[in-house]
Backbone bond lengths (Angstrom), bond angles and torsions (degrees), N, CA, C in turn:
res aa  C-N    CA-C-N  psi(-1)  N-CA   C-N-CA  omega(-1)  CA-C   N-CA-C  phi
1 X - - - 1.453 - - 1.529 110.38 -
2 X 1.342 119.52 -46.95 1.552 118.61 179.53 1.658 101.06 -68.83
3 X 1.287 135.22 -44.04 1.229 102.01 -172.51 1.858 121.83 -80.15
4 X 1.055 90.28 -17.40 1.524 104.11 163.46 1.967 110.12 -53.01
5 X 1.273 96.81 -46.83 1.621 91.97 179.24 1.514 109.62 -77.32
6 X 0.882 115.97 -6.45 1.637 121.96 -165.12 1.435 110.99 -106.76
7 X 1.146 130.33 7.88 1.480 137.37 -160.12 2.030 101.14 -153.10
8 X 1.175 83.72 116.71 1.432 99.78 175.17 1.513 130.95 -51.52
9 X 1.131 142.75 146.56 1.412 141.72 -152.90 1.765 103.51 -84.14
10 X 1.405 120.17 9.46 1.505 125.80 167.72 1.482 108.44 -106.93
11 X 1.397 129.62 -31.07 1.416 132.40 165.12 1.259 118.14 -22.43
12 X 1.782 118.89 158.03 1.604 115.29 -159.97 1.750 64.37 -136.88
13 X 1.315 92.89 144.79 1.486 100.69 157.23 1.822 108.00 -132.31
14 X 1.301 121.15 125.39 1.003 135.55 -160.33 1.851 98.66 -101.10
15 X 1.035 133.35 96.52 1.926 136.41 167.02 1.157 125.81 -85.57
16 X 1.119 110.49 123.19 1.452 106.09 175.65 1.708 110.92 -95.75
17 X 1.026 91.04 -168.44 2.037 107.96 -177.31 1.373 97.87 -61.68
18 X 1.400 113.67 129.87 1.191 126.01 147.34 1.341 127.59 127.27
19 X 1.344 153.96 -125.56 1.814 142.62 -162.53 1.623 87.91 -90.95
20 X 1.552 116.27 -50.99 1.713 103.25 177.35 1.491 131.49 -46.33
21 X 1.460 87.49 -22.98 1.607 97.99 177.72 1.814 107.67 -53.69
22 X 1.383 101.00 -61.59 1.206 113.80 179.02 1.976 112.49 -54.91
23 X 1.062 124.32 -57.52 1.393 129.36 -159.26 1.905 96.97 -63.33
24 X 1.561 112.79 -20.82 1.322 102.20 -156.80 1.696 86.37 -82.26
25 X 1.902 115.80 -55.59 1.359 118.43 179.00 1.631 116.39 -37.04
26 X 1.374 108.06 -32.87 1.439 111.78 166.19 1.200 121.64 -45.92
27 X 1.423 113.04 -79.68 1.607 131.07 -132.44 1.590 100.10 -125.12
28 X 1.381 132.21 -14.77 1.659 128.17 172.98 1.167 87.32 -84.43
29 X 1.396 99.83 161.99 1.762 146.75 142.57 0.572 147.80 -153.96
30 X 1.915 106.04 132.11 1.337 143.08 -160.08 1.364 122.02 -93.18
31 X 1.415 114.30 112.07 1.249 111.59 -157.75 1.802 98.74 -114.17
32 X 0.851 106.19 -1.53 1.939 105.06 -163.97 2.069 85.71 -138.70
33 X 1.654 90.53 149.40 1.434 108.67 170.37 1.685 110.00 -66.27
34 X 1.602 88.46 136.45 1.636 104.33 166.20 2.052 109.94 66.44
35 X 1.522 107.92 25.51 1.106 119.44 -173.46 1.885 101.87 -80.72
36 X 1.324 118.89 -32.82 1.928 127.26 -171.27 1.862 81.55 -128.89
37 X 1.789 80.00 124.39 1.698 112.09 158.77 1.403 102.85 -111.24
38 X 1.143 111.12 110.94 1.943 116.33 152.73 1.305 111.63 -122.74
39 X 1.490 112.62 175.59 1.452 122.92 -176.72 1.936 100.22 -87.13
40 X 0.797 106.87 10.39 1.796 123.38 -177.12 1.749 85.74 51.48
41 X 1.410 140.54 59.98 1.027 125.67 152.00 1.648 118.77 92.39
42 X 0.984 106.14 -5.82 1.673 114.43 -178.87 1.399 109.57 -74.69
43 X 1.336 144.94 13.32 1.419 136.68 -162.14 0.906 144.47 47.65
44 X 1.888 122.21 25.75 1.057 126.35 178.68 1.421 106.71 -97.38
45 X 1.848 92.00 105.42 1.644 98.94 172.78 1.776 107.36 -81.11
46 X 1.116 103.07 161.09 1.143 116.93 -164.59 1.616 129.21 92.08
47 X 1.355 87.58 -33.14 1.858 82.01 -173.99 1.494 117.26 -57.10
48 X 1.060 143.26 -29.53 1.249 149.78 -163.69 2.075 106.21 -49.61
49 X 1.492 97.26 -24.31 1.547 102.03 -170.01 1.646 108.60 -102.43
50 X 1.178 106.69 -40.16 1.792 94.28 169.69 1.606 107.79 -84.03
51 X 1.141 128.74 -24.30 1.355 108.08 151.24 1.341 162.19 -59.43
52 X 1.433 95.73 -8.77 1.660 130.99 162.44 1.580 105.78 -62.09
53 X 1.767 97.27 -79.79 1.280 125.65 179.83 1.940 89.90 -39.99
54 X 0.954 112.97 -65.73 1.699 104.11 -170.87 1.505 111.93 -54.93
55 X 1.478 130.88 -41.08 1.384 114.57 162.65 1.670 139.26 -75.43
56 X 1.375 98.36 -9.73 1.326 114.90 162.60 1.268 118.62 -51.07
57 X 1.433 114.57 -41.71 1.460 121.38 -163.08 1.100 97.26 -108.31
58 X 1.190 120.30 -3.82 2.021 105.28 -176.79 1.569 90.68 -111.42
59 X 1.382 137.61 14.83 1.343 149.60 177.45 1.203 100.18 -170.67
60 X 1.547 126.85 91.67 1.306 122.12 162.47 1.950 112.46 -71.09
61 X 0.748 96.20 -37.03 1.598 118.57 171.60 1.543 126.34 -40.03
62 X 1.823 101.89 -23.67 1.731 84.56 -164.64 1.999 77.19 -122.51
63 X 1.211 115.57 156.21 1.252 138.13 148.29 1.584 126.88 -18.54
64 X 1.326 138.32 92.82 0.959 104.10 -162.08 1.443 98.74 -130.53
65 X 1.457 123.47 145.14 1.514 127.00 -174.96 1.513 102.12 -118.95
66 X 1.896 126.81 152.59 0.770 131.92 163.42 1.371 112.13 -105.80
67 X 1.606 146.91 126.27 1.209 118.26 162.18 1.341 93.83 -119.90
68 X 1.973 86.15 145.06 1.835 101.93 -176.96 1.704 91.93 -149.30
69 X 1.308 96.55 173.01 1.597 109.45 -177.58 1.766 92.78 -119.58
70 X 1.879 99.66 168.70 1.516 92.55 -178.08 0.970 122.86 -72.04
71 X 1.382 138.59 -30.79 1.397 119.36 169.93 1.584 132.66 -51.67
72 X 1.457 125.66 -41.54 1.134 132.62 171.48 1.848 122.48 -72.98
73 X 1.188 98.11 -0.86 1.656 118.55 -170.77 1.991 79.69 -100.14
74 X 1.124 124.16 -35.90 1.204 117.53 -163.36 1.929 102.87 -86.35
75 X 0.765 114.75 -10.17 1.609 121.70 166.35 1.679 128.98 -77.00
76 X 1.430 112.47 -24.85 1.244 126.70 -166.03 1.764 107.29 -128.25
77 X 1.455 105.33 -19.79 2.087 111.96 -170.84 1.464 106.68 -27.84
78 X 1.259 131.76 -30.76 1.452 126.00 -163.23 1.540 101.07 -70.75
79 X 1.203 112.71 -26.33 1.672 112.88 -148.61 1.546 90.18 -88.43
80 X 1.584 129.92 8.60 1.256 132.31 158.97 1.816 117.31 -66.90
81 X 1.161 91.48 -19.92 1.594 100.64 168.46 1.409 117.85 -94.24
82 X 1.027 125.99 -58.54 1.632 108.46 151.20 1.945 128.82 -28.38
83 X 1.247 104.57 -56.63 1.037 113.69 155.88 1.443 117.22 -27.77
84 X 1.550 104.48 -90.72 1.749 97.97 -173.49 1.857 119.09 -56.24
85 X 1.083 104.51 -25.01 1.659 103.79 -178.43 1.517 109.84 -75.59
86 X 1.354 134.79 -2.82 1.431 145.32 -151.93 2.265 75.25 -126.27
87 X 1.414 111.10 -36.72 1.460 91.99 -166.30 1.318 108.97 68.77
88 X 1.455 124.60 58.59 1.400 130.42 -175.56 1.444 102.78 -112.47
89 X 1.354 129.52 83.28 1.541 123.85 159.58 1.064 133.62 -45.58
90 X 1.504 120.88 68.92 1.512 117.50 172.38 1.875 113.11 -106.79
91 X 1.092 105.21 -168.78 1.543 115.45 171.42 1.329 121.19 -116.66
92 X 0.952 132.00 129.91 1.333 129.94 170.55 1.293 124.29 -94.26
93 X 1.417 159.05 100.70 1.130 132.59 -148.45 1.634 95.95 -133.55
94 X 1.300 109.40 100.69 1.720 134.84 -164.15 1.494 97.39 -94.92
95 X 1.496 117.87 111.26 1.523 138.94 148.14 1.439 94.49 -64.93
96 X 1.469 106.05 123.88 1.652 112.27 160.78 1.581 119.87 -128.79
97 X 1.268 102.18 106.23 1.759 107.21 -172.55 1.565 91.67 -115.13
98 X 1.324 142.78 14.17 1.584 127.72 136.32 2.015 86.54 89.66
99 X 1.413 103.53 36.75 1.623 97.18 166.09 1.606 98.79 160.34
100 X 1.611 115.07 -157.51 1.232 130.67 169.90 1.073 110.87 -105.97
101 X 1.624 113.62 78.02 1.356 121.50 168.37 1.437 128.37 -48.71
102 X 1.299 122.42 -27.52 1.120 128.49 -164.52 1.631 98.78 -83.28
103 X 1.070 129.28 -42.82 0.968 151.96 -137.31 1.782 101.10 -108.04
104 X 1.401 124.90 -34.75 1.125 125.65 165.67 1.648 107.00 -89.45
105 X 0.565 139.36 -29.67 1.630 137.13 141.98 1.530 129.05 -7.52
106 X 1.252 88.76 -65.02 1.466 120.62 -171.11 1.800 96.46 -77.53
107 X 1.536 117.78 -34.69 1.215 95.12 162.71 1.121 150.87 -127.07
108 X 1.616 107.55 36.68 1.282 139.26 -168.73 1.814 82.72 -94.39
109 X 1.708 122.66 -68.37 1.166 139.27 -171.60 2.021 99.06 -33.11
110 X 1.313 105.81 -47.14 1.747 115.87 -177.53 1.187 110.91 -91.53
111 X 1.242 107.66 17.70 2.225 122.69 172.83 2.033 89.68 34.21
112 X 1.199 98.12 50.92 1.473 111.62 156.55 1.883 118.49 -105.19
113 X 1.167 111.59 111.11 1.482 122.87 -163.50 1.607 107.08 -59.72
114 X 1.553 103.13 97.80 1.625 101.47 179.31 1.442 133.27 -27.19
115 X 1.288 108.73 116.29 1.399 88.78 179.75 1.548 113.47 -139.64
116 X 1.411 125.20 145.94 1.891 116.19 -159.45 1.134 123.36 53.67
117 X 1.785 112.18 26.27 1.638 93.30 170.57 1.745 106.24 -122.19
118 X 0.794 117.07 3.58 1.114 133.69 151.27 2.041 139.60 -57.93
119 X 0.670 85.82 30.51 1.770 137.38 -172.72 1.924 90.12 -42.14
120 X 1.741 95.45 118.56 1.902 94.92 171.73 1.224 92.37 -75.88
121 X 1.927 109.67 142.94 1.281 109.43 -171.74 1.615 88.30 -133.20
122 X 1.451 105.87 125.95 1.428 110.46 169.11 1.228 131.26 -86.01
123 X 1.303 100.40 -174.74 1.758 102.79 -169.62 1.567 111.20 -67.10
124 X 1.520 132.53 82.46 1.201 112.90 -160.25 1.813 103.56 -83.89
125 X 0.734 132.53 1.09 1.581 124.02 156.38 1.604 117.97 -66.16
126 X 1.379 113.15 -60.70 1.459 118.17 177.74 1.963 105.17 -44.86
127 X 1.311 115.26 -44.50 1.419 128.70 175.50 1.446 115.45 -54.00
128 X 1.503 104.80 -54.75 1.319 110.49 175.46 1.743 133.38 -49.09
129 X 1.297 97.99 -39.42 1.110 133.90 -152.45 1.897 94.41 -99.37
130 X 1.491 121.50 -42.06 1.358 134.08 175.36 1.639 102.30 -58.21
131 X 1.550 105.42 -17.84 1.689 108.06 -166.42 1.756 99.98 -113.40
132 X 1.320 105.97 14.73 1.396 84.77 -159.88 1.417 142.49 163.81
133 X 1.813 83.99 -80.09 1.610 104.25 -134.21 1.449 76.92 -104.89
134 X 1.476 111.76 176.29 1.384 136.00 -144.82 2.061 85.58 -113.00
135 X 0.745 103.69 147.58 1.746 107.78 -178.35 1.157 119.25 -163.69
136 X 1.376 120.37 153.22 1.700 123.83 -168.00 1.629 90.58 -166.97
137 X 1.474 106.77 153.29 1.182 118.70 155.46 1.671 121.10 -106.93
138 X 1.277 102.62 139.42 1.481 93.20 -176.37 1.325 122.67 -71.78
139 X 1.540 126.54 140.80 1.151 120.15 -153.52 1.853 92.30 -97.38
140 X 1.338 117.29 -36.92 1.104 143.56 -164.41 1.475 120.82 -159.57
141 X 1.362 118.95 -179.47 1.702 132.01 179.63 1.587 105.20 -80.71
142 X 1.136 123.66 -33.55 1.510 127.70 177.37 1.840 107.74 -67.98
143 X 1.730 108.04 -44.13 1.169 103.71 179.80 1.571 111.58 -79.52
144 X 1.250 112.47 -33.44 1.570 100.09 178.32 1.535 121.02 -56.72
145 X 1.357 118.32 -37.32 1.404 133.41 151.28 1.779 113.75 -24.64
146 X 1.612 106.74 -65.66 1.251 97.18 170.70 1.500 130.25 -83.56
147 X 1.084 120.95 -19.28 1.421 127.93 143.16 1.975 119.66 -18.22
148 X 1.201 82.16 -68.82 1.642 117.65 -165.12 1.612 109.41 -56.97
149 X 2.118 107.06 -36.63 1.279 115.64 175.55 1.543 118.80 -94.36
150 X 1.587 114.01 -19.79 1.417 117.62 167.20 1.034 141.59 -91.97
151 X 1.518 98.84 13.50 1.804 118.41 -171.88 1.600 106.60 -49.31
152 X 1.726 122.91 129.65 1.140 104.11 166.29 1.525 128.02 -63.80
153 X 1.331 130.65 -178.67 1.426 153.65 177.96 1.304 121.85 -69.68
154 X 1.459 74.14 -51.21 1.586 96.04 -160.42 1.955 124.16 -118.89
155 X 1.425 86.80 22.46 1.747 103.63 166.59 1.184 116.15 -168.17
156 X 1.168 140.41 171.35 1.606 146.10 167.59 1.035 117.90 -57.39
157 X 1.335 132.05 144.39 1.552 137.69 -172.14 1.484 91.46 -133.41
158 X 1.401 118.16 111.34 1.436 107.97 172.90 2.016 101.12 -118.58
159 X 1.691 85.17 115.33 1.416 92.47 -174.10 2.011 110.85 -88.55
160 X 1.342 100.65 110.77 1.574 94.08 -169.72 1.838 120.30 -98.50
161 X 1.537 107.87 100.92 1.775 118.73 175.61 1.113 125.79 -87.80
162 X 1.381 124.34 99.11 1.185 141.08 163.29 0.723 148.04 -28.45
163 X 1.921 158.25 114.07 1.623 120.12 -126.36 1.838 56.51 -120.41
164 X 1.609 106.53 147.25 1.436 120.41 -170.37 1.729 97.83 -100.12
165 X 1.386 131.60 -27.81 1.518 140.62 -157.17 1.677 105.32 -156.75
166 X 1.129 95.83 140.35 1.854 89.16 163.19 1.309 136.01 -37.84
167 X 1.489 121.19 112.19 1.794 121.53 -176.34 1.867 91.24 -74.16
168 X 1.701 79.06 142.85 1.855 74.27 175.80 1.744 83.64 -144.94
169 X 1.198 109.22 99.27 2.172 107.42 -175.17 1.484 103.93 -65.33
């Protein structure tokens, strides 16, 4: 809901696989054509980040946000270097719950004994930042706000939020 208020009615928001998928169909709105790129549900993690980078450049002009979680950020990370060498100002806005939350969810709920979602999750700032791009973790809703208004132009800003306790929707 806050970044929805915080992002102008020309903004592209780019989603990848997984609970964001859901919260954005929720709680954004899209008021202009071709404003939300998803994989409509097919499981392609990762896409959420070269699809940014791809509307960035086919609209340098409008705002463009990626939201991904860490696992699917971990399928595509290289293309953060493309990114900065292209000088593609987008946002990245990385849910990090330290696995495949979505996905261990789904089988905790079917008292199916988690298994591979538990995912080593690296330092994605130090990474970000090894490539580049400008990075912060959000400290809070006030800072993501300023985050959100000082994004550079002219490289990736990957803002990384921490899930602090178990999401249970």
């Amino acid at each position: 809901k806050e970044l929805s208020s915080q992002l102008p009615d020309t903004s592209v928001v780019a989603c990848d696989v997984g609970q964001h998928q859901m919260w954005v169909a929720q709680h954004m709105r899209f008021t202009s054509p071709r404003n939300h790129l998803s994989s409509a549900g097919l499981g392609t993690m990762g896409f959420g980040l070269p699809a940014a980078i791809g509307a960035k450049l086919g609209e340098p002009g409008r705002p463009v946000v990626s939201l991904m979680g860490d696992g699917g950020l971990q399928f595509t990370l290289p293309e953060l270097a493309s990114a900065v060498e292209a000088k593609v100002g987008i946002v990245v806005l990385l849910w990090n719950n330290h696995g495949y939350g979505e996905i261990k969810r789904y089988m905790e709920r079917r008292e199916i004994t988690p298994l591979g979602v538990d995912i080593y999750t690296p330092d994605f700032l130090a990474i970000a930042r090894g490539f580049g791009c400008a990075a912060e973790r959000a400290r809070d809703l006030e800072h993501l706000r300023e985050l959100l208004r000082g994004a550079p132009a002219d490289r990736p800003l990957i803002v990384e939020v921490l899930q602090a306790a178990p999401f249970h929707p």
